[in-house]
C-alpha positions as CSV (number, residue, x, y, z in Angstrom):
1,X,0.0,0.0,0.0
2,X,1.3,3.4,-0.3
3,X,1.3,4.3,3.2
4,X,3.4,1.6,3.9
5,X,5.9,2.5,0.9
6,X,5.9,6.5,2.9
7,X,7.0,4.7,5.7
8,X,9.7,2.8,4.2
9,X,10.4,5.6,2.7
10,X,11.2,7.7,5.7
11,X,12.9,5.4,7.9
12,X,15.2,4.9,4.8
13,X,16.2,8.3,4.7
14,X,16.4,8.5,8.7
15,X,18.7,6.2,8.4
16,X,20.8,7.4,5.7
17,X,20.9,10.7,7.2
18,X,21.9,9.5,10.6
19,X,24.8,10.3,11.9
20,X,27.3,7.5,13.6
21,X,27.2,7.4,17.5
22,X,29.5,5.7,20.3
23,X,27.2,4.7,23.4
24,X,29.7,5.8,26.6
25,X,28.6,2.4,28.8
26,X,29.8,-0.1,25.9
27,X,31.4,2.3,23.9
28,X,29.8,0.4,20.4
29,X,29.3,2.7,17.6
30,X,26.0,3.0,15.6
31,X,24.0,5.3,13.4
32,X,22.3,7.8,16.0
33,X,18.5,6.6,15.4
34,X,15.8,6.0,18.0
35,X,16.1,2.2,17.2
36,X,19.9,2.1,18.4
37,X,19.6,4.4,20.9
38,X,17.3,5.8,23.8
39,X,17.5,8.9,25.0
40,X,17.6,9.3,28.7
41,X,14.4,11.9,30.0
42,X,15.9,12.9,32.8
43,X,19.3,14.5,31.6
44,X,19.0,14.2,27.2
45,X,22.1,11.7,27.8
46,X,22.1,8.8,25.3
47,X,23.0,5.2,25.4
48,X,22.6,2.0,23.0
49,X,19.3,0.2,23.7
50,X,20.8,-3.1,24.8
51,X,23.0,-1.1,27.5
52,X,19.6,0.4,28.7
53,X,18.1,-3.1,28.4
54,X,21.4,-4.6,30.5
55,X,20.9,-2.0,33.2
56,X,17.5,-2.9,33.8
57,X,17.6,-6.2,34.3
58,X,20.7,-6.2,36.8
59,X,18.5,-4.0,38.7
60,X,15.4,-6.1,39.0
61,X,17.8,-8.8,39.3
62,X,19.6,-6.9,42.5
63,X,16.3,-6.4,43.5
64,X,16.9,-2.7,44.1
65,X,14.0,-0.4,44.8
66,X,14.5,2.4,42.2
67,X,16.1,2.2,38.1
68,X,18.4,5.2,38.3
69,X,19.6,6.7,35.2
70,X,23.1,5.1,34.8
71,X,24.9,7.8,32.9
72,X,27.4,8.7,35.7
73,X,27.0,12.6,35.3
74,X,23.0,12.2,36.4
75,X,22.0,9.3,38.6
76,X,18.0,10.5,38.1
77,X,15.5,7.8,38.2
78,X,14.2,6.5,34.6
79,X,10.3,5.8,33.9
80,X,8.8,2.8,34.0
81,X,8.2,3.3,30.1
82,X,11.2,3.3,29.6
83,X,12.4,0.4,30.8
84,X,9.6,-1.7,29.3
85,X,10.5,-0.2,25.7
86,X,13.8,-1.5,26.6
């Protein structure tokens, strides 16, 4: 269908256009898109998705009572949304 051709469409030329990122917990680089990488609400910091997806389960595994952002400049506490997209 044509809608679905638009969308192909656009994430072609996201992706293209994307620029190539290092995350700073693994230090991997990828293209800068929102399917490598999440950025963090609480201070705009970005990381790679499977870092994000790391942290979160070594802290429901440690049992500990709040996710805290684990970018080392802002230690804020990261939504629950988050996490699940992760």
């Amino acid at each position: 269908s044509e809608l679905l051709k638009k969308e192909w469409r656009d994430f072609l030329t996201q992706w293209r256009g994307a620029g190539e990122m290092t995350c700073p917990i693994c230090v991997e680089s990828s293209k800068l898109t929102a399917w490598n990488f999440a950025i963090m609400p609480c201070c705009g910091g970005t990381m790679c998705w499977t870092c994000l997806r790391q942290h979160a389960e070594a802290v429901i595994d440690d049992a500990r009572p709040e996710m805290l952002c684990p970018l080392g400049h802002c230690r804020g506490l990261l939504s629950d949304t988050l996490v699940l997209n992760a």
